[in-house]
C-alpha distance (Angstrom), angle and dihedral (degrees) to the residues before:
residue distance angle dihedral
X1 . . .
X2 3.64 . .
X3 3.73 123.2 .
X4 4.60 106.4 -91.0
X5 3.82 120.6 -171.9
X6 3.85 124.0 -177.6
X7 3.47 145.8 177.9
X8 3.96 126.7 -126.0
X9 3.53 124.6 177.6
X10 3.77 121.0 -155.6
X11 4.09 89.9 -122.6
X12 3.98 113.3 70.2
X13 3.42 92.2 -161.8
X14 4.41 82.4 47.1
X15 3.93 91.1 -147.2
X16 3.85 121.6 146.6
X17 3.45 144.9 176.0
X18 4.12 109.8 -125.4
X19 4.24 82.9 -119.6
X20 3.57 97.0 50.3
X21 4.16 126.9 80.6
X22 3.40 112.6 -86.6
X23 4.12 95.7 -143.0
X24 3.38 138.7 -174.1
X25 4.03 152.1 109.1
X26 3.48 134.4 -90.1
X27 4.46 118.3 -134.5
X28 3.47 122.6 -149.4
X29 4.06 113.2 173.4
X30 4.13 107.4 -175.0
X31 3.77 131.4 164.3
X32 3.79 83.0 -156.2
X33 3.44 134.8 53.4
X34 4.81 106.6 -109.8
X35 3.68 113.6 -150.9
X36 4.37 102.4 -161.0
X37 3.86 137.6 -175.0
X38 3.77 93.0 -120.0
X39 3.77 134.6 -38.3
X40 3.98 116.0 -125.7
X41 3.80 141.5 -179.5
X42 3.94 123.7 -140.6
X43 4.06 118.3 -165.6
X44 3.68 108.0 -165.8
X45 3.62 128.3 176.1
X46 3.74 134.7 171.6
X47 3.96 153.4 147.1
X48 3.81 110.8 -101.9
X49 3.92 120.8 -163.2
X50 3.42 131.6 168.8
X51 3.91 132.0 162.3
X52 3.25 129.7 -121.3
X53 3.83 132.5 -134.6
X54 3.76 97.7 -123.7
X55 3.92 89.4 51.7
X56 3.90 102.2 50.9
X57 3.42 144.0 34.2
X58 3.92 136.6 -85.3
X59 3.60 92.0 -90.2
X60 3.62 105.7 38.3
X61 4.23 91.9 42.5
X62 4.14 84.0 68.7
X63 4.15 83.9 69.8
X64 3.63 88.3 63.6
X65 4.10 96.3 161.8
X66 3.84 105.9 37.4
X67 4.08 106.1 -151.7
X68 3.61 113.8 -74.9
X69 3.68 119.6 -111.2
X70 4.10 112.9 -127.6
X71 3.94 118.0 -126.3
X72 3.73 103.7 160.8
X73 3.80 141.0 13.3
X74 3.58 130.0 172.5
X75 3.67 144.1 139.0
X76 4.10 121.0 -152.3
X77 3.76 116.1 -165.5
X78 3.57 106.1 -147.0
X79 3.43 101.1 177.6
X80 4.00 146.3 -1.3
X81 3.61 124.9 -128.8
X82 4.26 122.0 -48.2
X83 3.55 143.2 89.9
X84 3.89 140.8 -61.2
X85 3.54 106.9 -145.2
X86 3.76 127.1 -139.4
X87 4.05 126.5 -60.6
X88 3.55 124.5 16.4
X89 3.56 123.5 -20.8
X90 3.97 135.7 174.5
X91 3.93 135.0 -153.8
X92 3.27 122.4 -168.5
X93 3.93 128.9 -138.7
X94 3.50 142.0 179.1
X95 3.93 130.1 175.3
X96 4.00 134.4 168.5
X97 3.47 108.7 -129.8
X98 3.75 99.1 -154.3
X99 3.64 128.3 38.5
X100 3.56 122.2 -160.8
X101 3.76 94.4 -146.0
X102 4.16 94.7 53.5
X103 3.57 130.9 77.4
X104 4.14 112.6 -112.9
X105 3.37 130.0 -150.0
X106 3.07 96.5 -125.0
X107 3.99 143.7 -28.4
X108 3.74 125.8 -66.5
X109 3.52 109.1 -105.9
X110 3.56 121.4 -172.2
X111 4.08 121.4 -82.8
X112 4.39 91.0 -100.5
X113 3.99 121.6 176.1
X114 3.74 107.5 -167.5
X115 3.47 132.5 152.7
X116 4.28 99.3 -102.0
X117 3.70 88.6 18.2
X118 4.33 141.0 52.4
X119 3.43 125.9 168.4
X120 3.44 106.1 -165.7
X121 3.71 144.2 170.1
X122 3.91 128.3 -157.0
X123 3.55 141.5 -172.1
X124 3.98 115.6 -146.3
X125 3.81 124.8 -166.1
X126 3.37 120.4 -161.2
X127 4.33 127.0 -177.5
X128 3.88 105.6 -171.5
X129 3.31 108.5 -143.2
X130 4.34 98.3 179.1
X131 3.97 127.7 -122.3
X132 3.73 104.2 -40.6
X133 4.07 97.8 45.0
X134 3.63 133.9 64.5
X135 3.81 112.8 -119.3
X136 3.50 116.5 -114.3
X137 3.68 115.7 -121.4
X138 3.99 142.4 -175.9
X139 4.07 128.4 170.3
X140 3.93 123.4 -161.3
X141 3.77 125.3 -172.7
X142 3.57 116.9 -137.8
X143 3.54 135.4 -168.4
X144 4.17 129.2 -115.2
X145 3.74 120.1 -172.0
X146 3.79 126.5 176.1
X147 3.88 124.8 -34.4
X148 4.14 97.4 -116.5
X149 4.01 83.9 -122.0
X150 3.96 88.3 65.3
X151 4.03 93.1 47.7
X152 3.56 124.0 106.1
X153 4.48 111.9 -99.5
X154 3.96 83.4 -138.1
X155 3.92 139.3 36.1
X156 3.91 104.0 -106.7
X157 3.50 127.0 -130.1
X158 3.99 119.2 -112.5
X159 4.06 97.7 -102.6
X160 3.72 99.1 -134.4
X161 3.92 121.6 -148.7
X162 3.51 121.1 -167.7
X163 4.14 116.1 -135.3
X164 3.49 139.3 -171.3
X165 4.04 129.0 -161.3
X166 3.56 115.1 -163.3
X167 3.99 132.6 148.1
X168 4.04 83.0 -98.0
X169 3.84 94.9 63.1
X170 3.74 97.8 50.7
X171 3.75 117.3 120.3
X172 3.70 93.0 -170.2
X173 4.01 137.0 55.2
X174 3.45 117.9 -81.9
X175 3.31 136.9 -164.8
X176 4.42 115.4 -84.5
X177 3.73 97.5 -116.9
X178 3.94 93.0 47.9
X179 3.93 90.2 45.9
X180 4.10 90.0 44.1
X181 3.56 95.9 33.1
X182 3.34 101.7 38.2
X183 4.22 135.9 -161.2
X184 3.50 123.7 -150.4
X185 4.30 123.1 -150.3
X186 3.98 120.2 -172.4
X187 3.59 134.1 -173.3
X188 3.85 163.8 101.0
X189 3.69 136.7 -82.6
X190 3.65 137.3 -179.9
X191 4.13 109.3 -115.0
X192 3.49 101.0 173.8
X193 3.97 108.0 54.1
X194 3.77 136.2 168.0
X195 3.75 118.9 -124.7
X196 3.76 89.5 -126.5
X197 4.24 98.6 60.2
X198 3.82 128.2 48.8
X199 4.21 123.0 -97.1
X200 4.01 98.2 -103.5
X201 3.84 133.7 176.3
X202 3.77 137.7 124.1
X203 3.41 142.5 -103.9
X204 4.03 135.3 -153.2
X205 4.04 123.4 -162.9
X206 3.78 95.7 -145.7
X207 4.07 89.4 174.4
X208 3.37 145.8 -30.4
X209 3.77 127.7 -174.3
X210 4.14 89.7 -152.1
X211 3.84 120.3 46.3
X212 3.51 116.1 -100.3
X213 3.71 117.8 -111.6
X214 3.90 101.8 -167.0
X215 3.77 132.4 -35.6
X216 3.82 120.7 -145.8
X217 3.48 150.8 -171.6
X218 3.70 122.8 -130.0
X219 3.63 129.2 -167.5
X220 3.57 115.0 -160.4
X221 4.69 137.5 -173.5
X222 3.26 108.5 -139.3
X223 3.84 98.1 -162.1
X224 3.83 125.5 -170.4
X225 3.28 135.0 -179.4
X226 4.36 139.4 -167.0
X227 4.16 105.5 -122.9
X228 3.64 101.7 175.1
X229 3.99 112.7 -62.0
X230 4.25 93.2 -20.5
X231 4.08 122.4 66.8
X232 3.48 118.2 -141.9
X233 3.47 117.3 -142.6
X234 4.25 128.4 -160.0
X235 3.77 124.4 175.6
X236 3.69 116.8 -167.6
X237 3.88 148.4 174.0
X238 3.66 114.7 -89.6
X239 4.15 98.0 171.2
X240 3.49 142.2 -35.9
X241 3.45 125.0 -135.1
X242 4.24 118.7 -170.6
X243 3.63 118.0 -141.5
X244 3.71 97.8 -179.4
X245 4.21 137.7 26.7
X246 3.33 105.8 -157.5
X247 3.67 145.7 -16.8
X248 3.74 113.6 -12.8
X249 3.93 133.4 -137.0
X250 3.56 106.1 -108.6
X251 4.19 117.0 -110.6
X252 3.48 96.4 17.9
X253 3.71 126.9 128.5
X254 3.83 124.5 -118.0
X255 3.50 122.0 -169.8
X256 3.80 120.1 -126.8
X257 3.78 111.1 -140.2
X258 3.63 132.3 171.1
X259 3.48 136.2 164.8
X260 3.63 112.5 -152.9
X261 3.97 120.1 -123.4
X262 3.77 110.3 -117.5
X263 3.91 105.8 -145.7
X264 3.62 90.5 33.9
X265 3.51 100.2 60.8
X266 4.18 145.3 36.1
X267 3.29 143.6 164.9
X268 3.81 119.0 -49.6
X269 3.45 109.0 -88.6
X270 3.75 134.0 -150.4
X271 4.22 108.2 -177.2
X272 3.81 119.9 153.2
X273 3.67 100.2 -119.2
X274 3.92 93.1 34.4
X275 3.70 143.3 23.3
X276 4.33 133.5 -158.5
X277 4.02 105.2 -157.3
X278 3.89 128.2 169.2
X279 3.70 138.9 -158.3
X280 3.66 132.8 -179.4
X281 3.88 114.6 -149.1
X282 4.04 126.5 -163.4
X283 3.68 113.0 -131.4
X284 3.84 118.0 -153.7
X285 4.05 107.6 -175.9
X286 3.77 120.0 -169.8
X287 3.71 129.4 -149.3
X288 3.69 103.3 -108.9
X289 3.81 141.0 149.9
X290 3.83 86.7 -116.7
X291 3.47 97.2 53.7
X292 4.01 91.1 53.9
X293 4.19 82.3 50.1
X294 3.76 90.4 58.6
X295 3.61 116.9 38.6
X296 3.62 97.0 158.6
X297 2.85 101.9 45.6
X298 4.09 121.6 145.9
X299 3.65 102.7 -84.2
X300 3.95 94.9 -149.4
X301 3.94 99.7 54.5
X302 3.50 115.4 90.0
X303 3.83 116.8 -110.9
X304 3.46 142.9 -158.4
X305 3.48 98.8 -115.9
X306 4.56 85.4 41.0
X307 3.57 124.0 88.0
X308 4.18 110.9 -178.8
X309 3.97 145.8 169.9
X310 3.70 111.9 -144.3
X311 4.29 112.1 -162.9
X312 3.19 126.1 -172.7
X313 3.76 112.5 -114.7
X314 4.02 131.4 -150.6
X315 4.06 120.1 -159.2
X316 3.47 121.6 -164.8
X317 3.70 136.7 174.3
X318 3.76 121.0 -122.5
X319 4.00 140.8 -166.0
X320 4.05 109.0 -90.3
C-alpha cells in the first residue's frame, strides 16, 4: 500500500471567518513506518485574474494572467524532524489566519469563482522527506466569508424595484408580430439582497399577443478588471432558474425565487485593480418557429423571439 496523506478540517461545510481558528487534522495511512526532515503547513490565499482573448484586444490578450493580488501568507511548522510510524495516523492543527495586531497584505475578500476572476484560499501540506524521497503533499480549499467588522449591524430588507417589459422597452429586434402586436410583463424584484436569503419578487403576464414559451430568471457576474490604463469588462451566466414552462394565464402572479449559488457568488466588490458586480435579468421567451430552429442558442443574447429587463443587483453579507 502506498503512502496517502489528507487533509480534514473540523467544519464540513470548511467555512471560516479570517478571526476564527482555522482547525483541523492531518491523515497519513502507511504500510511502513516514514522518517521526514520536518512536516509544515502553508495557508495561501489570493485574487487571481486573468483576461481572456474574447474580452480584450490584440495587445492586451498577450497578458493573459494579470499579476495575482496577495491575501494570505503563512507557514505553520507542525513538526521537526522524526518518523510516522506504520498505519493510520492523525495530527492535529489549528491556525488564525488574521491577527488583529499584524499588518496584512491585503484584505480578506470573499472565496469568489468566476469566470475572469477566483478568489481562493488553500491549505498545502507538505512532509519533507530530504534528497532521496519525494515529499509528500496534500492541498485543501477552504472557504472565507466576511470579517464580522465588514457585516451589516441589521438584516436588510429586499429593496424592491418595480419593472415593466413591453415591446417599447426592448433594446433588441424583435420579431413583427410581437412589436405590432404587442405583450406587456409587470413586476417587482428585490435589487439589493443579502447573501444569506434568496433573490425574490413577482411577476404578472398582463398580455401577450404570442404565447409564452417559458420565462426565466438569470443571474449574471459582471466581472471587471484594471489592465494598465483600459478596464476590461466580462459579463457572464452564473445560473438560470425557470419560473414558468409554457404559456402563462394572463394577470396572475408568479413568484420569483432564487437561491443564490454559494461558490459562485460574494459580496459586491469594489477593489482598485478589480471589481465583482451582479445583475439579475428577466427573460420573457415566446413560442416561435425561430425559437424551435435554435435550441441552443446562447441564453444571454437577446433574441428575436426574447424580450428582457436586466437590473443591476447588489449582494451583501449580513450578521446571522
Amino acid at each position: 500500500m502506498s503512502t496517502k496523506i489528507e487533509l480534514k478540517l473540523s467544519r464540513p461545510n470548511r467555512i471560516y471567518l479570517p478571526y476564527e481558528p482555522l482547525e483541523g487534522k492531518i491523515v497519513v495511512k502507511s504500510a511502513s513506518s516514514i522518517s521526514h526532515s520536518g512536516i509544515r503547513m502553508a495557508f495561501n490565499g489570493s485574487v487571481n485574474l486573468q483576461v481572456r482573448g474574447g474580452s480584450a484586444g490584440v495587445i492586451e490578450s498577450f497578458y493573459g494572467v494579470v499579476k495575482p493580488i496577495p491575501i494570505l501568507s503563512k507557514i505553520l511548522e507542525i513538526k521537526p524532524s522524526g518518523k510516522i510510524v506504520s498505519g493510520t495516523t492523525e495530527i492535529p492543527f489549528s491556525i488564525t489566519l488574521r491577527n488583529p495586531k499584524e499588518d496584512n497584505l491585503e484584505r480578506f475578500y470573499e472565496t469568489f469563482h468566476g469566470t475572469n476572476i477566483s478568489i481562493q484560499y488553500l491549505a498545502t501540506i507538505d512532509i519533507l522527506r530530504g534528497y532521496l524521497h519525494k515529499s509528500l503533499s496534500a492541498t485543501l480549499e477552504f472557504i472565507v466569508e466576511s470579517d464580522k467588522a465588514d457585516l451589516h449591524d441589521q438584516p436588510i430588507s429586499p429593496e424592491m424595484v418595480i419593472f415593466y417589459i413591453t415591446q417599447d422597452t426592448q433594446r433588441h429586434p424583435i420579431l413583427p408580430e410581437l412589436k405590432s402586436g404587442g405583450f406587456r410583463i409587470t413586476g417587482r424584484i428585490s435589487t439589493q439582497c443579502s447573501m444569506l436569503e434568496p433573490l425574490s419578487g413577482e411577476l404578472t403576464v398582463e398580455a401577450s399577443t404570442l404565447p409564452i414559451c417559458s420565462v426565466d430568471i438569470h443571474l449574471l457576474r459582471v466581472e471587471s478588471i484594471l489592465l494598465g490604463e483600459k478596464i476590461i469588462t466580462e459579463t457572464s451566466l452564473i445560473q438560470t432558474t425557470q419560473i414558468a414552462d409554457g404559456d402563462v394565464c394572463r394577470n396572475m402572479t408568479l413568484p420569483i425565487y432564487v437561491v443564490l449559488p454559494r461558490l459562485f457568488t460574494c459580496p459586491t466588490v469594489l477593489a482598485g485593480p478589480f471589481s465583482i458586480e451582479f445583475k439579475v435579468a428577466v427573460v420573457i421567451s415566446f413560442q416561435s418557429e425561430l425559437s424551435r430552429l435554435h435550441p441552443k442558442s446562447d441564453p444571454i443574447t437577446p433574441r428575436l423571439w426574447t424580450a428582457m429587463e436586466t437590473l443591476p443587483l447588489e449582494l451583501v453579507r449580513t450578521r446571522i
